[in-house]
C-alpha positions in Angstrom: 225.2 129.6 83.1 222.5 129.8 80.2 219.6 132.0 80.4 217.3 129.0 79.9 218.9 126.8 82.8 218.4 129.9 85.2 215.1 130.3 84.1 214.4 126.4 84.7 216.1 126.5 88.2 214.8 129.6 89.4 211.3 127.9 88.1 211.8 124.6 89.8 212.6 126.4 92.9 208.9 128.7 92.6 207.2 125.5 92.1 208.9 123.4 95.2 208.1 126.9 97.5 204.4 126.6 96.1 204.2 123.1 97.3 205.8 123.7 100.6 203.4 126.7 101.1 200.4 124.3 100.1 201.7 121.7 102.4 201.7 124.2 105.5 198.8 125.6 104.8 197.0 122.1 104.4 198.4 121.3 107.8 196.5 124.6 109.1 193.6 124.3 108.1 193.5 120.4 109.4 194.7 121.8 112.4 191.8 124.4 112.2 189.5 122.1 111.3 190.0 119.6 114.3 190.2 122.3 117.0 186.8 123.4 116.3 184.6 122.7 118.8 181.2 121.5 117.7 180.0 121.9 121.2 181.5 125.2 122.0 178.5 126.5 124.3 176.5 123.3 124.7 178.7 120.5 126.2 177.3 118.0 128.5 180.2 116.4 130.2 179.0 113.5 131.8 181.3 111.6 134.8 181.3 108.2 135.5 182.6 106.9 138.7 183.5 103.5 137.9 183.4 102.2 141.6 179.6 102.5 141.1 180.0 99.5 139.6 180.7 97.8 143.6 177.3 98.9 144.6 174.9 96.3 145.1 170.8 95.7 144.1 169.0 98.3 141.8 172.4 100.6 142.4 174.7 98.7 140.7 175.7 100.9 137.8 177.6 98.8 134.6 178.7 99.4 131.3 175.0 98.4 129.7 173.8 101.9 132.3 176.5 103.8 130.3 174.6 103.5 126.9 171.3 105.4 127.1 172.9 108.6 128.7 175.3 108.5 125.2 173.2 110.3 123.1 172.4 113.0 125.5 176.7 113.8 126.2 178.7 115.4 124.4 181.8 113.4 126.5 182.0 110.8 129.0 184.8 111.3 132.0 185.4 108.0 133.4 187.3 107.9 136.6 189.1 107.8 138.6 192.9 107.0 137.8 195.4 107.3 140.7 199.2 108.6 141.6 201.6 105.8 143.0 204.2 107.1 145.1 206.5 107.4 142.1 203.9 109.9 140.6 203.0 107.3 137.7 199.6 107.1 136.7 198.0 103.9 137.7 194.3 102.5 137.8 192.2 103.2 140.5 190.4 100.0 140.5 192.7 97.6 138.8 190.8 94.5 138.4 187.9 96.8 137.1 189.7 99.1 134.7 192.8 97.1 133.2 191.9 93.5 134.7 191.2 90.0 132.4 187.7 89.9 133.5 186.5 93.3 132.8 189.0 95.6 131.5 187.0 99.1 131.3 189.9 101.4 130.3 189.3 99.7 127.0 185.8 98.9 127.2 184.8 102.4 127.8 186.8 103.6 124.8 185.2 101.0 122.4 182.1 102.8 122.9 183.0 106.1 120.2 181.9 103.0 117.8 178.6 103.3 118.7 179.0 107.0 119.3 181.6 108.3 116.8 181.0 112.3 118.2 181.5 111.1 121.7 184.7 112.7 123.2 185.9 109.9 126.0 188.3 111.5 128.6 190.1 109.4 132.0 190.0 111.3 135.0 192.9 111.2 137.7 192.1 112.3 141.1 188.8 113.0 141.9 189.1 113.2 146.0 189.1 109.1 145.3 192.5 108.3 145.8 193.6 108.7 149.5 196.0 110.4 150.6 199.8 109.8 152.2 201.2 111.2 154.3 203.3 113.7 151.4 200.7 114.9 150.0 202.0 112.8 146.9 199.2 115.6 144.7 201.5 118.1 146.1 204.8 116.7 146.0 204.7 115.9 142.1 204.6 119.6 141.1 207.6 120.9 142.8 210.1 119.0 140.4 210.8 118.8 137.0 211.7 115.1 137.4 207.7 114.2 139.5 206.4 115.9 136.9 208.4 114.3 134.0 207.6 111.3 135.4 203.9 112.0 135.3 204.1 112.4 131.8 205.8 109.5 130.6 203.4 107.7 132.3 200.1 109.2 130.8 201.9 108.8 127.6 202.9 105.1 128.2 198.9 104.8 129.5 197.5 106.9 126.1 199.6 104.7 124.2 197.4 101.2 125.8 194.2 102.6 125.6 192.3 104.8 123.2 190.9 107.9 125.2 190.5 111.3 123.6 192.3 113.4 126.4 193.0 113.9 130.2 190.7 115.3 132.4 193.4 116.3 136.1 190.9 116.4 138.8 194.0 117.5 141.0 193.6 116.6 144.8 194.9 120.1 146.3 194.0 120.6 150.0 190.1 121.3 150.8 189.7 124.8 152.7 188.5 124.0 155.9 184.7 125.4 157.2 185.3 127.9 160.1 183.9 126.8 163.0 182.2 128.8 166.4 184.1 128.2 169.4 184.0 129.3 172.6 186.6 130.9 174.8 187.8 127.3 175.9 187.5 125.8 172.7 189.6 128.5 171.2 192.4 128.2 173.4 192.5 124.1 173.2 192.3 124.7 169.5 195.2 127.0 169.3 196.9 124.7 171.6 196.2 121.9 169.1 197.9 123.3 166.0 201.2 125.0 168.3 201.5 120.7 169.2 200.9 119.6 165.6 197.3 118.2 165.7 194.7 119.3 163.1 194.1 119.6 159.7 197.2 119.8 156.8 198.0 123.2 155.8 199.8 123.7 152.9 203.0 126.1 153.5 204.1 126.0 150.0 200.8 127.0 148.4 202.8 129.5 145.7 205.0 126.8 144.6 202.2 124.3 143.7 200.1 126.6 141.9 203.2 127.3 140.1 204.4 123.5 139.4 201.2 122.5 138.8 200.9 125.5 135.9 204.2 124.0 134.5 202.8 120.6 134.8 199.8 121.4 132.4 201.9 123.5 129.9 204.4 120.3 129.9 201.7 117.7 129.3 199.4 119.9 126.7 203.2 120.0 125.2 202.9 116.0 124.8 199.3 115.5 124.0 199.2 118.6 121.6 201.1 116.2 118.4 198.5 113.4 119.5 195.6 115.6 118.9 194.6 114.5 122.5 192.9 117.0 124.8 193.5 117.8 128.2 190.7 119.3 130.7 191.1 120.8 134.4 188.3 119.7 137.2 188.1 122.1 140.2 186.9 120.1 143.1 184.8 121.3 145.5 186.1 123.5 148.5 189.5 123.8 146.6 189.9 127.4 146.4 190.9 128.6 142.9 192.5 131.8 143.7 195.3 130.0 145.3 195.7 126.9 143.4 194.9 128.0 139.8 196.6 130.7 137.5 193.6 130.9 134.9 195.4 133.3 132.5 198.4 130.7 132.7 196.5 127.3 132.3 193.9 129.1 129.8 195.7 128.3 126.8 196.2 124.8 127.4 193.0 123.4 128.3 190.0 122.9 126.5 187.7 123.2 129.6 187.4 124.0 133.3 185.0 121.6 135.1 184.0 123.3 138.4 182.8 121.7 140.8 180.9 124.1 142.1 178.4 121.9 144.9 179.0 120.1 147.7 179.3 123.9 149.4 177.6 122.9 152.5 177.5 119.0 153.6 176.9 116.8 156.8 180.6 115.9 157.0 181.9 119.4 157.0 178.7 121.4 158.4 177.3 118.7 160.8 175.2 120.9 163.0 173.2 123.4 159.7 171.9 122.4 156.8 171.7 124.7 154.0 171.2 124.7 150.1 174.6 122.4 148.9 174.9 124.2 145.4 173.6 127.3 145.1 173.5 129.6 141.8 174.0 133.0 144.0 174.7 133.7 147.7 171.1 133.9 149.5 169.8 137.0 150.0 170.7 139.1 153.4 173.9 136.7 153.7 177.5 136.9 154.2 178.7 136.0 150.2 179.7 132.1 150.2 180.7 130.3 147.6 178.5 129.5 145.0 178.3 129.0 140.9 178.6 132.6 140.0 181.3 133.5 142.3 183.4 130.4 140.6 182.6 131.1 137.2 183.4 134.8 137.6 187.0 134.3 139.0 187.5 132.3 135.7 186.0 134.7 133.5 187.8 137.7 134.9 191.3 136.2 135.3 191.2 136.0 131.7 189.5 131.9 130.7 187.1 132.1 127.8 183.7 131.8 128.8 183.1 128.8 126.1 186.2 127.0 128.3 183.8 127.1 132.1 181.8 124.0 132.5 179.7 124.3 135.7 179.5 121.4 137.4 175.6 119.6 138.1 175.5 117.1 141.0 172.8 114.1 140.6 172.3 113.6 144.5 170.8 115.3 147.7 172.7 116.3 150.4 170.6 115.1 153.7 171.0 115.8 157.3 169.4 115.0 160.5 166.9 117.2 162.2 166.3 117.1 166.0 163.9 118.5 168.4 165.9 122.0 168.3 165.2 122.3 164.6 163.2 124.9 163.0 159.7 123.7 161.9 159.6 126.0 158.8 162.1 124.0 157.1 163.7 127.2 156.0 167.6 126.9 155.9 170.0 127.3 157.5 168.7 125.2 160.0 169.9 123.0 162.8 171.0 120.0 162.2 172.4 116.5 164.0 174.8 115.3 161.1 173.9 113.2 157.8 170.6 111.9 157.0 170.3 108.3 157.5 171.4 106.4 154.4 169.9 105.3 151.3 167.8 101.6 150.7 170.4 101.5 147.4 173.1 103.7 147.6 174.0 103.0 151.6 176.1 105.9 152.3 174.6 108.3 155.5 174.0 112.3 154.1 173.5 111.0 150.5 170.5 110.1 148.6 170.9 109.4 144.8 167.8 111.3 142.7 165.6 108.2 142.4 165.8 107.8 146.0 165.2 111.1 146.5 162.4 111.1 143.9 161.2 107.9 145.8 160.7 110.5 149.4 159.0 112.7 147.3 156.5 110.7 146.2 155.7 108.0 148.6 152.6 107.0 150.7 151.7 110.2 153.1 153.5 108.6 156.3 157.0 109.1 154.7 156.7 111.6 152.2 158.6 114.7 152.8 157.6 118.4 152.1 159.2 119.5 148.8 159.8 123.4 148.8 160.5 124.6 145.5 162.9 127.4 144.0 160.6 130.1 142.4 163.5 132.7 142.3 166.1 129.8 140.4 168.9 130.8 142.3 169.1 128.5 145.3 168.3 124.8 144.8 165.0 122.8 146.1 164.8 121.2 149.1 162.4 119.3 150.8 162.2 118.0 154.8 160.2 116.2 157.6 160.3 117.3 161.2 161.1 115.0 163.9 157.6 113.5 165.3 156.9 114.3 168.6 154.7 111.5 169.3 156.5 108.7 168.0 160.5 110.2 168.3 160.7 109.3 164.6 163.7 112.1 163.9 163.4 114.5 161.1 165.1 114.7 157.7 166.2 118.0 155.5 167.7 117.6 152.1 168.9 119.9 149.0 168.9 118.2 146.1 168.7 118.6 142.5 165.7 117.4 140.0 165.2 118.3 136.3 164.0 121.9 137.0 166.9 122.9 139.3 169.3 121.7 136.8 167.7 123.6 133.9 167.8 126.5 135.8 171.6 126.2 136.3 172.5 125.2 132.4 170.2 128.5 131.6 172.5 130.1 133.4 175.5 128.8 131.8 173.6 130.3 128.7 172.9 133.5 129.7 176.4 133.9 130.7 178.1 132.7 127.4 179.7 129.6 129.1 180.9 126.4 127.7 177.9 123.7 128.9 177.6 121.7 132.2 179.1 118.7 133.8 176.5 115.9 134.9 178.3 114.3 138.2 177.9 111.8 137.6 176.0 109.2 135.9 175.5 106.5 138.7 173.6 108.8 141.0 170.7 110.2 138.4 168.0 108.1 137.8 169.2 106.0 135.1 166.8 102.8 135.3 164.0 105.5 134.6 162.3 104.6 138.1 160.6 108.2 139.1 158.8 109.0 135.8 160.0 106.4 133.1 162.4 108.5 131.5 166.3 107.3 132.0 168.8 109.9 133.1 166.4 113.0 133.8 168.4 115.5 135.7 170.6 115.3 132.5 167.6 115.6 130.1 166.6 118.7 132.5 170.0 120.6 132.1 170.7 119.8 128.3 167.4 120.6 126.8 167.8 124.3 128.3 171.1 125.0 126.8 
């Protein structure tokens, strides 16, 4: 061959490598580019429960109560999405989220036009699909073919519907509070579980922290090419140790949500009330559960702190008080189950903040004594004792209010974390009915990161 067509061949093939080289790296730096994250330490992930929208009177959250929160989130979590029995994703309200009349799967998407930085995300799970009697959360992750399933169909749902990534608010067994039981009760308790009765425990605990591992390796596998993200929520009483390999899921998730509130309620602690969603154990206690114990297990099994998103309720936790109650106020203290319900939000041990802001500011016959947090580590709470004279009965809630949830997003600052999650939208004040201002519990927690 002639030293000129070597020359030209061996030239030809320099310039094509070039090119491919160029190409690759292009592809890199997009790549790069994309999965930076603007909000690395400051996210604001706000939820909103869509069956908000069944509420009725001045409760009645709809898409028009979405809007003004916006500008203050860095990304909306709509929910919640459900398993059928064939482990396909499906709506959880169907006439709401894909029916003619309202169709809010798209509805919530559309609204990136407005807010072009706004990161939109469909929740599954959330504790708002009820269970059957497999455990159909469960089931899923022990085989290839539940969880291939599962895929297809958030694929098949991605392909319908706009939304930036998944958010798997996995319904894994609660633990259970302990309870103090007498010699008798003991026995008829133990007799209980030897003939079945009781609460499900989960005998296979090892394999569904393992399936569900594979699962979120599998579907970060699928949404990776889309450039769709996929997020994990940790609901409350879940416990992470057994249920969640952090070094393993790590690397394919952008965030952990934790839902790290709810520790103490009138369903599962009827008879003592106590701060629902502390920052640190109180002091002279046996160590519970609270935000630093959660967001330490993440840390230290290997998550980047810029992944942990601590989870801000927008409600109070209420309970009863009776005549054996404490007149201090001070918790824990005893209780006779939930508070009576809300004017608005009509559910008994739950008051959203406006109602809540609403008992703390009313004329003097019904306002109730607000006990603040000067250390920041506990939570506010505020209570009336049962009347003697009248048998009116008493009322004790912990709740959060702008300066509770600043205190928690500092936090989340002083420990290098990833932002907070506002839960959710329908339950903070967002007609602006306390002091004018719409959404201030989120106002409270952003403006302190």
């Amino acid at each position: 061959m002639p030293e000129y067509h070597r020359m030209t061949l061996c030239q030809k093939t320099t310039a094509r490598m070039k090119t491919l080289l160029l190409t690759i790296f292009s592809v890199l730096c997009i790549q790069t580019a994309l999965s930076v994250d603007p909000h690395e330490h400051s996210k604001v992930v706000c939820y909103w429960n869509s069956t908000a929208y069944e509420r009725q009177g001045p409760a009645k959250f709809q898409l028009e109560d979405v809007r003004p929160a916006l500008s203050l989130c860095t990304h909306l979590v709509y929910g919640y999405a459900h398993i059928n029995p064939d482990f396909e994703v499906v709506p959880g309200s169907p006439n709401l989220d894909t029916g003619s009349g309202y169709s809010y799967y798209r509805l919530a998407t559309q609204l990136k036009r407005s807010f072009p930085d706004l990161k939109i995300y469909l929740s599954i799970g959330g504790n708002s699909d009820p269970y059957d009697e497999e455990h159909k959360y469960l089931v899923l992750t022990e085989t290839s073919e539940g969880r291939t399933k599962f895929i297809n169909s958030v694929n098949r749902l991605l392909n319908d519907y706009d939304f930036d990534g998944i958010d798997l608010a996995w319904q894994f067994p609660p633990v259970r509070p302990k309870k103090q039981r007498s010699a008798i009760g003991s026995f008829w308790h133990g007799l209980k579980k030897k003939l079945g009765y009781g609460k499900f425990k989960d005998d296979k605990e090892q394999e569904h922290r393992d399936g569900f591992t594979i699962l979120v390796r599998d579907l970060k596998t699928q949404l990776r090419p889309r450039f769709k993200s996929l997020t994990v929520t940790v609901l409350p009483h879940v416990n992470a140790s057994v249920y969640y390999d952090a070094r393993l899921l790590a690397p394919n998730i952008e965030a952990v949500h934790l839902f790290t509130f709810d520790q103490k309620t009138p369903e599962m602690h009827p008879k003592e009330a106590d701060f629902p969603a502390p920052i640190y154990s109180s002091y002279g206690r046996v160590a519970e559960d609270n935000i630093d114990v959660s967001a330490r297990y993440w840390l230290e099994h290997g998550t980047p702190g810029s992944k942990i998103v601590v989870g801000i309720p927008t409600y109070a936790r209420t309970w009863k008080l009776t005549s054996d109650s404490q007149i201090s106020g001070v918790p824990p203290i005893v209780t006779d189950g939930p508070g009576a319900p809300g004017p608005h939000t009509n559910e008994p041990g739950v008051l959203s903040y406006s109602e809540m802001c609403a008992k703390l500011t009313e004329h003097a016959a019904g306002r109730l004594r607000r006990v603040s947090d000067p250390s920041k580590k506990y939570g506010s709470y505020a209570y009336q004792s049962v009347n003697s004279d009248t048998g009116e009965e008493g009322i004790w809630a912990g709740y959060e209010d702008p300066d509770t949830a600043g205190n928690k997003a500092a936090y989340v600052k002083s420990k290098g974390l990833g932002g907070v999650a506002i839960v959710d939208l329908s339950l903070d004040d967002f007609r602006g009915v306390c002091t004018g201002d719409k959404y201030p519990i989120i106002r409270g927690a952003k403006y302190k990161l």
